[in-house]
C-alpha positions, -999 to 999 in steps of 0.1 A, spaced: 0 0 0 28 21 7 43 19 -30 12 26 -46 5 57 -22 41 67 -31 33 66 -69 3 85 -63 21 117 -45 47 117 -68 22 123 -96 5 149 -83 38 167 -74 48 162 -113 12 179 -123 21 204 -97 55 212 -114 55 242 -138 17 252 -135 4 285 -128 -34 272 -127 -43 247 -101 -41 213 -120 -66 185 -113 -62 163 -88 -82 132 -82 -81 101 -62 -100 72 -43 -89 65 -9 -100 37 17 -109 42 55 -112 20 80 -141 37 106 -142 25 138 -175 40 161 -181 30 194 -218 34 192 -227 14 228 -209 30 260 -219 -2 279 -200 -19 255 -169 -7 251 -154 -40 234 -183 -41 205 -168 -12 179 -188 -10 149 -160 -11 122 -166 -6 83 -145 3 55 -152 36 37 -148 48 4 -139 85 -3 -134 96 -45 -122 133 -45 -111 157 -65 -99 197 -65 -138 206 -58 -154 176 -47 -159 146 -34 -182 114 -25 -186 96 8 -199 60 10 -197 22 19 -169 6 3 -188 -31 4 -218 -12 -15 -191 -1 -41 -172 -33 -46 -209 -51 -47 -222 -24 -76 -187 -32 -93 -193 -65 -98 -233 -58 -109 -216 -38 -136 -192 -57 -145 -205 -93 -146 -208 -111 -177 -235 -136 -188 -225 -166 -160 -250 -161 -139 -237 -183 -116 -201 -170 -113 -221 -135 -105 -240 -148 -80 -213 -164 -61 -195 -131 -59 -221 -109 -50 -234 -131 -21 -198 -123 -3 -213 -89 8 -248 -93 3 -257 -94 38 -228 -74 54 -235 -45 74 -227 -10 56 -240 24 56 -265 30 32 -262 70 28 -241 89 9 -226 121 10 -216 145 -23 -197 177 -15 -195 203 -48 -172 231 -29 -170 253 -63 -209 249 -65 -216 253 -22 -237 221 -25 -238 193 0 -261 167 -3 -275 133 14 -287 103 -6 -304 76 4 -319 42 -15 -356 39 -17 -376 7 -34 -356 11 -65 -348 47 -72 -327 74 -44 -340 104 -30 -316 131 -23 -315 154 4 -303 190 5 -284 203 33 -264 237 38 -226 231 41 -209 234 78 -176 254 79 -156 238 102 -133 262 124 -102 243 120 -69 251 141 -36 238 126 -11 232 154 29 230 153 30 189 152 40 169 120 45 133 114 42 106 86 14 83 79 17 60 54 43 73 40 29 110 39 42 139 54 13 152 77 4 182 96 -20 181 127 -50 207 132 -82 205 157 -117 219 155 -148 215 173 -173 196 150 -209 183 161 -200 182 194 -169 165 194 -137 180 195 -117 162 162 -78 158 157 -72 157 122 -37 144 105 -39 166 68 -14 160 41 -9 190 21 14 176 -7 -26 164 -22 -40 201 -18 -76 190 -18 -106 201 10 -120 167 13 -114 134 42 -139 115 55 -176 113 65 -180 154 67 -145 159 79 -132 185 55 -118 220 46 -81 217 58 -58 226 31 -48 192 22 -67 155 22 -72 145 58 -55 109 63 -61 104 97 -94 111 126 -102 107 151 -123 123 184 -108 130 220 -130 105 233 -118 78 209 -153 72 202 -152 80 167 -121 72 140 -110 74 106 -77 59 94 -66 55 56 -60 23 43 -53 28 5 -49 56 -18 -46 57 -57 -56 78 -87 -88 74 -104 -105 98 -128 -142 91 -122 -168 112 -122 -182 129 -89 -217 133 -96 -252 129 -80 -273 100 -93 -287 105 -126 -328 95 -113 -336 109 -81 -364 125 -57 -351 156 -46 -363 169 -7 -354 193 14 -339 191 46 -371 198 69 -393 177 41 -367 145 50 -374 148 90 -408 152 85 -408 120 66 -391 105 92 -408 114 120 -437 102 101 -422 71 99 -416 70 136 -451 73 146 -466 49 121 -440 25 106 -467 -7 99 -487 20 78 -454 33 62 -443 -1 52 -485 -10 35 -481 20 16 -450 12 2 -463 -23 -6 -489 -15 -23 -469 13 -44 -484 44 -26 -458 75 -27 -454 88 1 -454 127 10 -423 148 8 -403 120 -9 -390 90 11 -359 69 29 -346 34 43 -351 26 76 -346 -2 94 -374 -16 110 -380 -54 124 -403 -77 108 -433 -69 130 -434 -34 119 -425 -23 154 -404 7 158 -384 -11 189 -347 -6 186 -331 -41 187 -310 -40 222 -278 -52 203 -279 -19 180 -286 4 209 -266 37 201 -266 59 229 -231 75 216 -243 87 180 -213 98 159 -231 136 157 -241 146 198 -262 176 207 -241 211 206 
């Protein structure tokens, strides 16, 4: 992993070499996020590996298993069988099922989440983070890193930035230091982001091309809507009803009960009350 984040710095600082205009930069970079969602369990940490695609002005936030599963979808050929086999690896893994798009150059942030076979996507107003870059340096993974802290959602992060890949973007809603953030975490420890991989890639950031598009107060609504009557949420999507204000995924048991399962508790949510 090393080499091929080695590769990957030295060709950005060739692009860099001999330009006046900021020359495009894009990657796609794998965390490993750690959340320790259960105070009373301080041994169960919810770990998933995260995919982040970035360039100069944006970027896309999401679950790496969801990625490597929609690879293979696109990719398969016509044995059905040899698809099959390869999709069922992750089929039933836990993952995060929202995604996040930043367009910096366009001051867009957006949610998106699945829903019975299209994705509706949420709007939400950017949050500057006040970062603080402090006198400590160090590598990680073979990147030269510089150290700054800000208060975010309640939390106070530490963030490890590498500014040799002069981009705004890191993980989950982590951003705005002058270079990619490699490494996250919280003083707590509750919450952490570490990179795993880094290389080039030249894919599109964009938003998905069919959609239902909602507002932030339209989304709670639905979801409080949801709360109060999940067994008549779930008819009415059952029998093809649209629902008001566009939609979302939720998980609910099979009784249509909105109970928490006790082994999903969260009573440390990544995002606490300011």
């Amino acid at each position: 992993m090393k080499y091929l984040i080695t590769i990957f710095l030295l060709i950005i600082i060739v692009s860099l070499n001999g330009q006046n205009t900021k020359p495009p930069i894009s990657g796609k970079a794998i965390y490993t996020f750690k959340h320790l969602r259960d105070t009373s369990l301080p041994n169960s940490i919810y770990t998933e590996k995260m995919l982040l695609m970035f360039n100069n002005f944006s970027y896309k936030y999401s679950s790496y298993i969801s990625y490597v599963d929609d690879s293979i979808s696109k990719s398969r050929t016509s044995n059905i069988l040899d698809y099959s086999k390869n999709s069922t690896q992750t089929k039933y893994t836990r993952r995060t099922i929202e995604e996040l798009f930043y367009f910096f150059d366009k001051k867009e942030y957006y949610f998106v989440h699945p829903w019975i076979g299209e994705k509706v996507v949420i709007e939400n107003k950017i949050d500057k983070i006040d970062w603080k870059i402090l006198d400590s340096t160090k590598e990680l993974n073979g990147l030269n890193c510089a150290l700054a802290e800000a208060k975010f959602k309640g939390r106070i992060y530490k963030a490890w930035f590498c500014p040799e890949i002069p981009v705004n973007a890191g993980p989950w809603k982590l951003n705005g230091l002058p270079g990619l953030i490699i490494e996250a975490y919280d003083l707590s420890n509750s919450i952490q982001f570490s990179l795993e991989s880094l290389e080039k890639n030249e894919q599109l950031i964009e938003l998905p091309k069919a959609f239902k598009k909602v507002t932030k107060k339209e989304f709670d609504q639905l979801i409080n809507s949801i709360k109060q009557n999940p067994s008549g949420f779930i008819n009415a999507a059952l029998n093809g009803s649209n629902t008001q204000n566009g939609s979302t995924a939720m998980q609910l048991n099979k009784s249509g009960s909105n109970t928490q399962n006790k082994k999903n508790q969260i009573n440390n949510p990544i995002e606490l009350n300011e």
